[in-house]
TILUMPA-547099 format. One record per residue (C-alpha): residue number from 0; residue in three letters; x, y, z; chain. Coordinates in nm, 3 decimals, padded with zeros to 5 digits. Each point is the difference from the previous one (the first is absolute). Layout:
R   seq   type         u         v         w   mol
R   NUM    ALA         X         Y         Z     A
...
//
This chain:
R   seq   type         u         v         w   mol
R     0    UNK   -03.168   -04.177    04.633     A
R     1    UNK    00.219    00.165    00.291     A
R     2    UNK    00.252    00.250   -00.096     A
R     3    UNK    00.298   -00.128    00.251     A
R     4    UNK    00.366    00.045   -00.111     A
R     5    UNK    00.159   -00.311   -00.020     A
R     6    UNK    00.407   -00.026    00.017     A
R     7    UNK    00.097   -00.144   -00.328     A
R     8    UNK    00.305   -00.193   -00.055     A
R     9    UNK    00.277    00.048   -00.214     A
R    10    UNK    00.161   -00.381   -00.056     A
R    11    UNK    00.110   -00.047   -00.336     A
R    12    UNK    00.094    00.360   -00.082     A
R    13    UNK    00.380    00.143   -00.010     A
R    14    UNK    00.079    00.203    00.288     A
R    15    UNK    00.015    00.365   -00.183     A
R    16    UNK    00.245    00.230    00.199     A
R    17    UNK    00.038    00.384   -00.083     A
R    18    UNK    00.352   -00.110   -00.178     A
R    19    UNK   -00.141   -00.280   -00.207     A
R    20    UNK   -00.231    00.247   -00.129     A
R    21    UNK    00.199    00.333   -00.085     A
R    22    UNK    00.224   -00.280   -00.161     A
R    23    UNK   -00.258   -00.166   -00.227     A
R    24    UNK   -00.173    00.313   -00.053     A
R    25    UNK    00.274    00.197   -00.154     A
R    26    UNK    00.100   -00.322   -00.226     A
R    27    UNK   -00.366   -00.054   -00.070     A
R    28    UNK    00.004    00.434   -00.127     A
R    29    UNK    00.351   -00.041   -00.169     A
R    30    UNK   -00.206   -00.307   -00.215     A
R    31    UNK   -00.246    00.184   -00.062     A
R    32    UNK    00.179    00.346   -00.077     A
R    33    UNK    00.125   -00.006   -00.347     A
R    34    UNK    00.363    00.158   -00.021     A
R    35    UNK    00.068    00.329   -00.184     A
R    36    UNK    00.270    00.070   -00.190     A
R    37    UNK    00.085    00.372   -00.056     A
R    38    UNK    00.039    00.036   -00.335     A
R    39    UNK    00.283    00.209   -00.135     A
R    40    UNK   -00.068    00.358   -00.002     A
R    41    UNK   -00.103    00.149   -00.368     A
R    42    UNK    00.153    00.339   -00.111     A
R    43    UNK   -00.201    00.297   -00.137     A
R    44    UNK    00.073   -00.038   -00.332     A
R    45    UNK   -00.025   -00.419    00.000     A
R    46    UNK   -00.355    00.058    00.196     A
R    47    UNK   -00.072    00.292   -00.283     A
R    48    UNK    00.072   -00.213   -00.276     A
R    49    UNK   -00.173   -00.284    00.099     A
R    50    UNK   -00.308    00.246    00.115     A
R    51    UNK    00.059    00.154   -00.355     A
R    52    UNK   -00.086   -00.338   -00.158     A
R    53    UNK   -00.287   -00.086    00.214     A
R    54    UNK   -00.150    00.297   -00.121     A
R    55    UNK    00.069   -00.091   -00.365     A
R    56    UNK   -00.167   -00.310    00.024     A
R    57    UNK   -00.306    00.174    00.156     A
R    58    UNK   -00.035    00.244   -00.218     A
R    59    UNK    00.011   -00.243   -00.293     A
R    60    UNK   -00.248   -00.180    00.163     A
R    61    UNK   -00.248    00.341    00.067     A
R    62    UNK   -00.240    00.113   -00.278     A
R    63    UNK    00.207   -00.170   -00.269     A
R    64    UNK    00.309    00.164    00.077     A
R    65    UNK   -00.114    00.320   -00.081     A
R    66    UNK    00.163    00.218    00.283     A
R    67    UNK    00.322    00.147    00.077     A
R    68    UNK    00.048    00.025    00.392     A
R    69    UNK    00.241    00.351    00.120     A
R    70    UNK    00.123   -00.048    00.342     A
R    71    UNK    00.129    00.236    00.277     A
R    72    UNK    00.230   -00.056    00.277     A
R    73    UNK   -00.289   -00.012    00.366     A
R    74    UNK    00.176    00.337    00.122     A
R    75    UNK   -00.109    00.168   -00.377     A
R    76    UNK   -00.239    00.287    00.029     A
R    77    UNK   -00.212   -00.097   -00.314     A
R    78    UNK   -00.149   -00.265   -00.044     A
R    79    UNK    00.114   -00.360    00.116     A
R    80    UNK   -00.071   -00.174   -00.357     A
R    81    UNK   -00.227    00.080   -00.291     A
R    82    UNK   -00.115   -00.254   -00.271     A
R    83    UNK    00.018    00.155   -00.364     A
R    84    UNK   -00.068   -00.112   -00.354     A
R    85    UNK    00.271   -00.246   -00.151     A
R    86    UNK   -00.111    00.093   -00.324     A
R    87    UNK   -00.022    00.373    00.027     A
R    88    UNK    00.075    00.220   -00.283     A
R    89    UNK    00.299    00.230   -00.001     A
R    90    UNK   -00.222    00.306    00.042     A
R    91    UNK   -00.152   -00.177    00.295     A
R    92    UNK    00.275   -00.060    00.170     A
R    93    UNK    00.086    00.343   -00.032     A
R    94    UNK   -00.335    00.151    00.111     A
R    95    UNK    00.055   -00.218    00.291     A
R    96    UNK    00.321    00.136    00.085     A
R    97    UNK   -00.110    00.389   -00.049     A
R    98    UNK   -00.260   -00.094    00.262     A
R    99    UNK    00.298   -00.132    00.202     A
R   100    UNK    00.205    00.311   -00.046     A
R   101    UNK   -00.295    00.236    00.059     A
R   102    UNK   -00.065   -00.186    00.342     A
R   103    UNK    00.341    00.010    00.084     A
R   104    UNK    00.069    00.353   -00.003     A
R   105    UNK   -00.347    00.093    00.157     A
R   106    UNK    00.159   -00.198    00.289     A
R   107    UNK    00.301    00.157   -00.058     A
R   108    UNK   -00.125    00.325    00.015     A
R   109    UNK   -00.336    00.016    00.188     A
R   110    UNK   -00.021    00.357    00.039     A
R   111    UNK   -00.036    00.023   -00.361     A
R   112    UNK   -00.377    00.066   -00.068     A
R   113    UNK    00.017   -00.003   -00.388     A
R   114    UNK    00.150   -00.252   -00.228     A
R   115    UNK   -00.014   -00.005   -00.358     A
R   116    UNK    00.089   -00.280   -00.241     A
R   117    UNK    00.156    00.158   -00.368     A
R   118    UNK    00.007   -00.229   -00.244     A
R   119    UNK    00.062    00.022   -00.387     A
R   120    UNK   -00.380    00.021   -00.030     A
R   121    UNK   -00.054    00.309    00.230     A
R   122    UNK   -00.043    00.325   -00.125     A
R   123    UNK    00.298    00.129    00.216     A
R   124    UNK    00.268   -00.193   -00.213     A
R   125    UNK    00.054    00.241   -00.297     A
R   126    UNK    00.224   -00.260   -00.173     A
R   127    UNK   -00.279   -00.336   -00.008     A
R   128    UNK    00.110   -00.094   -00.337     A
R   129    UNK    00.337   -00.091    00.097     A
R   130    UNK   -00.043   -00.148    00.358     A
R   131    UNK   -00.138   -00.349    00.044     A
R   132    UNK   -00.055   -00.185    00.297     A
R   133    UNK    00.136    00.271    00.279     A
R   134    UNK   -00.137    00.133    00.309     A
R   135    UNK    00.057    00.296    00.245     A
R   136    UNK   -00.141    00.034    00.331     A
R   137    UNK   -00.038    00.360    00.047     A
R   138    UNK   -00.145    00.087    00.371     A
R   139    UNK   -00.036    00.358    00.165     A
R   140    UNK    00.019    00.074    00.350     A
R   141    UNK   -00.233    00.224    00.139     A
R   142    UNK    00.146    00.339    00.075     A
R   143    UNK    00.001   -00.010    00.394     A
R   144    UNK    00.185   -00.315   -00.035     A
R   145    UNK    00.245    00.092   -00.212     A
R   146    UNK    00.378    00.101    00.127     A
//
């Protein structure tokens, strides 16, 4: 079978111009192209709030409903979030918090090399009988540091 071009005609067709096509084309894409709307813009605190139920919901949903979620602002040093117990115990919460505070003031003060955590229970506290539930963080800077 030769391989000769052969002039083919086009009777029958519509005679497609550059301007017939940019025009059908961009009506054919604005068809096609479904129209957004910009929504109104949410504050912080309405995006927060609904965030802040969101969350709810999840967590209800997670292991029963068993955790608390703590938060911190992107730009926060610690942590971004942490998950905790929803059913802790007083005492707990509090040993959580001492950790907190202990952290806290090793970052405050990193040139501090030795940190000590008095409670009622340590021998230090002469008066034990009649403290409950207090802590002191006690920490000594090393003599070359100190001004």
């Amino acid at each position: 079978m030769p391989n000769t071009p052969v002039r083919a005609a086009a009777e029958g067709l519509p005679k497609i111009t550059r301007r017939l096509l940019l025009r059908t084309g961009v009506l054919a894409g604005a068809a096609v192209t479904p129209m957004v709307i910009p929504a109104a813009a949410e504050s912080p605190s309405d995006r927060l709030r609904r965030l802040c139920q969101e969350l709810q919901d999840a967590l209800a949903e997670f292991c029963d409903g068993q955790f608390m979620a703590e938060i911190y602002p992107s730009n926060h040093p610690t942590e971004s979030f942490a998950f905790h117990s929803a059913d802790a115990s007083p005492q707990e919460t509090l040993a959580r918090r001492r950790r907190e505070v202990v952290a806290a003031s090793k970052a405050v003060y990193p040139e501090v090399t030795d940190w000590r955590v008095l409670t009622p229970a340590s021998p230090a506290c002469e008066d034990s009988e009649s403290m409950a539930g207090m802590f002191m963080i006690v920490g000594h800077r090393p003599k070359e540091v100190q001004s």
